[in-house]
C-alpha positions in Angstrom: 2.6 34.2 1.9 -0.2 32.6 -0.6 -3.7 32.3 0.2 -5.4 28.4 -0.3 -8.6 28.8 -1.3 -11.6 26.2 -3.0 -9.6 26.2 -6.5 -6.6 24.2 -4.5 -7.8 21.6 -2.8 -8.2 19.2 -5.1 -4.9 19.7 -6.7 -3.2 19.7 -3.0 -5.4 16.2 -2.2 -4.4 14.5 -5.2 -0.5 15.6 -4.7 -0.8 14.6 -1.1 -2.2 11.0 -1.6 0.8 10.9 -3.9 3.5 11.4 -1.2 1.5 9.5 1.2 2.7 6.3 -0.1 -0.9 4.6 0.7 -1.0 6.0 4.0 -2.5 9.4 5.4 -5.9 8.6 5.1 -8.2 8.9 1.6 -8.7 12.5 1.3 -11.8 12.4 -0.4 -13.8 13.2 3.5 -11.2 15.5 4.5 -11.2 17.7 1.2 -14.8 17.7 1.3 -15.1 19.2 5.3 -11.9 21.8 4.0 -14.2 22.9 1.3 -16.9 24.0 3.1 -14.6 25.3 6.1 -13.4 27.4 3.9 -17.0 28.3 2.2 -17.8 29.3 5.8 -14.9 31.4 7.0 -13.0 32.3 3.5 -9.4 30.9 2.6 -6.5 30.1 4.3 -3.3 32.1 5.5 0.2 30.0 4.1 3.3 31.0 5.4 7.1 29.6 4.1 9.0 28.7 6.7 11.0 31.6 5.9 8.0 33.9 7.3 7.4 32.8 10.7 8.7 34.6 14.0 11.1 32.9 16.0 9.2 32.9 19.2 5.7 32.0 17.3 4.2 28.9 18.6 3.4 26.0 16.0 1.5 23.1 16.3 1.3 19.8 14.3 -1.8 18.4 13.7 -3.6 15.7 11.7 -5.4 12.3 12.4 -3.9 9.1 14.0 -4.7 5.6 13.7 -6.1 3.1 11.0 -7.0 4.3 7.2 -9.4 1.2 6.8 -11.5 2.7 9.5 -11.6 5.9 8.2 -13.5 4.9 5.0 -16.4 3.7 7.2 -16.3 6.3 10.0 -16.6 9.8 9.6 -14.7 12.4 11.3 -17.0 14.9 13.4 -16.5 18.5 11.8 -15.7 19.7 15.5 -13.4 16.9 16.2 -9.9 18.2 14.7 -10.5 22.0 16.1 -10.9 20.3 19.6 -7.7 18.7 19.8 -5.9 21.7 19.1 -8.1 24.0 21.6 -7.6 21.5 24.1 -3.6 21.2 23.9 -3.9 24.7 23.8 -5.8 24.8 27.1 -3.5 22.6 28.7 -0.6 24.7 27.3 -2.5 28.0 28.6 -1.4 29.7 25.4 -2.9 29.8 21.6 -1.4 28.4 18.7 0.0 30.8 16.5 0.4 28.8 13.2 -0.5 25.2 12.9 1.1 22.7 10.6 0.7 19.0 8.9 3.3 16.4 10.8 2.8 14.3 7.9 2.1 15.1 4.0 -0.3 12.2 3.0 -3.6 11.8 2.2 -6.1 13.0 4.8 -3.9 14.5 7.2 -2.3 16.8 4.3 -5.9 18.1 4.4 -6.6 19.1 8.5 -3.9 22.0 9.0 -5.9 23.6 6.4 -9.2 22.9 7.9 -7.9 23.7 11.5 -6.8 26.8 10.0 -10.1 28.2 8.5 -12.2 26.7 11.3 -10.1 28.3 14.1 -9.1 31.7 11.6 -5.2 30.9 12.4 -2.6 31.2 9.4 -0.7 27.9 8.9 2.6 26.5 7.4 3.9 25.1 4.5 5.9 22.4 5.9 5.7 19.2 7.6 7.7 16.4 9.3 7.9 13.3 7.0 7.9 14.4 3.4 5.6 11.7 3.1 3.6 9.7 5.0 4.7 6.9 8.0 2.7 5.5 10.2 4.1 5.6 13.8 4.4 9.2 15.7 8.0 9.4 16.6 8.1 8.5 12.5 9.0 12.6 11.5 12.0 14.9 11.7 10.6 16.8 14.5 12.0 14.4 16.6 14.7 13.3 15.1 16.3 16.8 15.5 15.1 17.2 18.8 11.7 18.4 19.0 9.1 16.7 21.4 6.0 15.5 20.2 4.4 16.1 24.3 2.1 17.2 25.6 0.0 16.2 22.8 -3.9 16.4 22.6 -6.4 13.5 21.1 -10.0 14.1 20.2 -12.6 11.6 19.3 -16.2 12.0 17.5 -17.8 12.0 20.6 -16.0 14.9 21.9 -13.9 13.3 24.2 -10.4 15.3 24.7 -7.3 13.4 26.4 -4.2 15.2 27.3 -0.6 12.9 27.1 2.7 14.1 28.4 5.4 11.5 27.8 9.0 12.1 27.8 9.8 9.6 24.8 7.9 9.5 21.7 8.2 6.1 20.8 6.9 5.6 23.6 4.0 8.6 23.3 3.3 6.3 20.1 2.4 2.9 22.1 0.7 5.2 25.0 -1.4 7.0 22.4 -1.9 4.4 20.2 -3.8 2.9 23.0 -6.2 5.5 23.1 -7.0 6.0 19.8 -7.7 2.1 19.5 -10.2 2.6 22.2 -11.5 5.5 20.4 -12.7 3.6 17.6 -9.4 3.3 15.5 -9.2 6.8 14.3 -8.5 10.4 16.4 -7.6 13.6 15.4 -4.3 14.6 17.3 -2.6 18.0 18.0 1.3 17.5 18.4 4.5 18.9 18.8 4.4 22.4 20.0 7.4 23.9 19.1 8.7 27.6 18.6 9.3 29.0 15.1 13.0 29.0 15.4 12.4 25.0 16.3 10.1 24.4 13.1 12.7 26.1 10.7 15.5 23.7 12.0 13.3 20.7 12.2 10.7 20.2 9.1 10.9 19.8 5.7 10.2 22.7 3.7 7.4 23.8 1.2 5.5 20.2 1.0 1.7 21.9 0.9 2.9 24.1 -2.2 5.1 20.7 -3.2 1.3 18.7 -3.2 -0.6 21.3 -5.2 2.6 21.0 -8.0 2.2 17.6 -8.1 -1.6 17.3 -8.5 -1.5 20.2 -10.5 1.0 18.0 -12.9 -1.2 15.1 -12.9 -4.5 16.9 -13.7 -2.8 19.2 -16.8 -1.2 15.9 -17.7 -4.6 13.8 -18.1 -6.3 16.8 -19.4 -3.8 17.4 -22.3 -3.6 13.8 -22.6 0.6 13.9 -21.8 2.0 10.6 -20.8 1.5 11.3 -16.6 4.1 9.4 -15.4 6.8 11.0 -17.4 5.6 14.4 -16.8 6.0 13.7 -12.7 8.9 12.7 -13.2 10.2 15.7 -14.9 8.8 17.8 -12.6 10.3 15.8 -9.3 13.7 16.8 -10.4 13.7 20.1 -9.8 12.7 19.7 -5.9 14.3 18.5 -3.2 12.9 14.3 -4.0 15.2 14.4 -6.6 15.3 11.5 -8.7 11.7 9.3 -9.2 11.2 6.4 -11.8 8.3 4.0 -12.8 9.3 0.4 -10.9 6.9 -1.6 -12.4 3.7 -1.8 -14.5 0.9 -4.4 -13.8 -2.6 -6.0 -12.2 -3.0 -6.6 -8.8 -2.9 -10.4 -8.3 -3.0 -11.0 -4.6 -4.2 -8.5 -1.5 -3.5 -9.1 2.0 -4.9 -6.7 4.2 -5.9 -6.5 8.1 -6.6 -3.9 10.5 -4.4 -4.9 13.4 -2.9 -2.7 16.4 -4.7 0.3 14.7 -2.8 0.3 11.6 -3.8 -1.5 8.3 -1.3 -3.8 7.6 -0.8 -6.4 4.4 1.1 -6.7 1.3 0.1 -6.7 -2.3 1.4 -8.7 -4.7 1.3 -7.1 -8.7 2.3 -9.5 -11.5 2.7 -8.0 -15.3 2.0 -9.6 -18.3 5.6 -11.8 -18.4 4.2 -13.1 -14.9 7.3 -11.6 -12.9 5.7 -10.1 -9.8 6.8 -6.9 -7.7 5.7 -7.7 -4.1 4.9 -4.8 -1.3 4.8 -4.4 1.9 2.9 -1.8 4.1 1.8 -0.8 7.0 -0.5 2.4 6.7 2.3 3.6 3.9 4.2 1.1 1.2 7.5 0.1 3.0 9.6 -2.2 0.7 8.9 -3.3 -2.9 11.0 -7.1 -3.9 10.8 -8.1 -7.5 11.2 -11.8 -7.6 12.6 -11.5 -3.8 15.4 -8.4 -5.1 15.0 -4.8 -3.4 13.5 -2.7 -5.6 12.9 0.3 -2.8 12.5 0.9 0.8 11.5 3.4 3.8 12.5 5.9 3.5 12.2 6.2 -0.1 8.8 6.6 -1.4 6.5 4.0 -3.5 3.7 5.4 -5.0 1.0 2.9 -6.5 -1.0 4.6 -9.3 -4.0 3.8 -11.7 -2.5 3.0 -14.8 -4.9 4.7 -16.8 -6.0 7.5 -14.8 -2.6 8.2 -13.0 -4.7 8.0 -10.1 -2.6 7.7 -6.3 -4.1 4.7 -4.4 -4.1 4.9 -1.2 -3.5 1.0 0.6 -7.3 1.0 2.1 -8.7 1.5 -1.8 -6.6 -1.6 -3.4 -8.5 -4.0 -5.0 -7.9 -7.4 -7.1 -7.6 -6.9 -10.3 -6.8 -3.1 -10.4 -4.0 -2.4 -13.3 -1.4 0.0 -11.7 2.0 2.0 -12.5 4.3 1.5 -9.5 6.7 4.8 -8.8 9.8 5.2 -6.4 10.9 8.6 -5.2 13.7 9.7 -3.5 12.9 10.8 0.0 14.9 14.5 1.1 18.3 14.5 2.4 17.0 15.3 5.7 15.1 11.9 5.9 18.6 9.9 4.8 20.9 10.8 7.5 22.2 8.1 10.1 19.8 9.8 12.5 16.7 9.6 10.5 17.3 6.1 9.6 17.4 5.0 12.6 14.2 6.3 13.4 12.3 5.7 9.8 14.3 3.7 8.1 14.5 0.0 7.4 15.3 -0.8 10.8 12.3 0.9 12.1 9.9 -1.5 10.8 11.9 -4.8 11.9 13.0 -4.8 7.9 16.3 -7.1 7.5 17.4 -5.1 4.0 19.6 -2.4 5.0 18.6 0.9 3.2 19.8 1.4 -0.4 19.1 4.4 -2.1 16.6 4.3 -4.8 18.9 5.7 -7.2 21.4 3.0 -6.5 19.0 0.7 -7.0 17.7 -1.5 -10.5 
């Protein structure tokens, strides 16, 4: 058990834009909201996975829909707390820990805020490792947990209850919603018993963020090569393996917000004029150098300031910016025949078949 108080945040935000691949959200909103949540109501409870009872009920919560919309339109401090009162109306019972479904960006940010507005401990844990943009995208259900009933809440402090039996199909249904919403909800999901959560998410990835930012921010200040460092460091967790893909300026920018999701690619050339090409859709998907697989889902490909070592998430890319491209290994639990099916390549309509980053030039 560790307590999070003001002197983490930023280290967990910048770690969790990080692993969220360009997707999650920009946490700069959502760390500022967790700051004075826990101003107001002092720091937050974190429990391993380890330390929960059996028969405790957890919640996952976070935000859903498009990243380009959250830039322009701010969250309502009320809005995440209601979604997880109101599943916990329908339920008739109160959350006993909450927890992030995805560790990215923003949403790394609201089981901690939830936490110190509502004065309930939460976990260290999560269900992508990462970030992905569909709901059905985590290991909650690929090892059988069900992301219904599940609760949205919008700025306005409308609260919509969803029970569907399939959560693919819970996606499309709630996608729906949060379109008509205005593009960006906060969402309470996946009730599940203790016993469930330790079988079903992946371990430690709140304490895993704070490491990583932590890395980054001794690294600029004692002026250490960044990159290097991070990658020293990812090899003694359960990512594994991590390596710098390519170093360059971004050239070319597609980018739309379409079916509540921003979706593009990005196209960075170095100074040799070879090009690394990548896809995404919230989160980076699939990185081609001169049409050859470089990485893809679920691996992770983190796009960096060059200078700064700065995580970008896909909504902040620019023209011109000079990046450091990284690929990391995702968990063991994300590369099994069951996971793939669910996250990998052939989740997003991708032709490549999955290759392991490691495996890969």
């Amino acid at each position: 058990m560790i307590k999070i108080g003001l002197e983490d945040l930023d280290d967990i935000a910048l770690g969790a834009t990080f692993l969220g691949t360009g997707g999650g959200g920009d946490p700069y909103i959502a760390s500022l909201m967790t700051r004075r949540a826990i101003e107001e109501n002092g720091p937050v409870t974190m429990l391993s996975l380890d330390e929960i009872d059996d028969d405790a009920l957890v919640f996952a919560c976070g935000n859903m829909g498009a990243p380009t919309v959250a830039i322009e339109k701010i969250m309502g401090a009320d809005q995440p707390p209601a979604a997880v009162l109101a599943l916990e109306a329908h339920l008739g019972r109160q959350a006993d820990l909450l927890m992030a479904f995805e560790a990215g960006g923003s949403n790394s940010m609201m089981p901690i805020y939830n936490a110190a507005m509502l004065g309930k401990p939460m976990v260290d844990a999560d269900g992508m490792g990462r970030a992905f943009p569909e709901m059905q995208m985590v290991t909650f259900s690929v090892y059988g947990a069900s992301g219904s009933p599940f609760a949205l809440a919008s700025e306005h402090g409308d609260t919509t209850i969803l029970d569907i039996n399939d959560d693919k199909r819970a996606e499309y249904l709630g996608r729906g919603i949060v379109i008509r919403m205005g593009a960006r909800s906060a969402k309470a999901s996946y009730p599940m018993d203790g016993k469930t959560a330790k079988r079903v998410a992946i371990p430690g990835t709140t304490s895993l963020c704070q490491s990583i930012g932590a890395n980054l921010r001794q690294s600029r200040a004692k002026n250490r090569e960044p990159f290097a460092a991070l990658i020293e460091m990812l090899a003694g967790t359960h990512y594994g393996h991590a390596k710098v893909l390519f170093n360059g300026k971004v050239t070319d920018l597609i980018r739309e917000t379409r079916d509540g999701w921003a979706i593009g690619k990005v196209v960075i050339t170095d100074q040799h004029d070879r090009s690394l090409e990548v896809e995404f859709q919230n989160e980076f998907l699939v990185a081609r150098q001169d049409g050859k697989l470089r990485t893809i889902v679920p691996d992770l490909i983190c796009i960096l300031d060059s200078e700064m070592a700065q995580p970008i998430t896909t909504e902040r890319l620019r023209y011109g910016q000079r990046v450091t491209v990284m690929a990391v290994s995702a968990p063991s639990i994300m590369r099994t025949e069951a996971a793939l099916a669910v996250f990998g390549p052939v989740g997003f309509g991708l032709t490549e078949p999955f290759v392991p980053v490691e495996d890969l030039p």
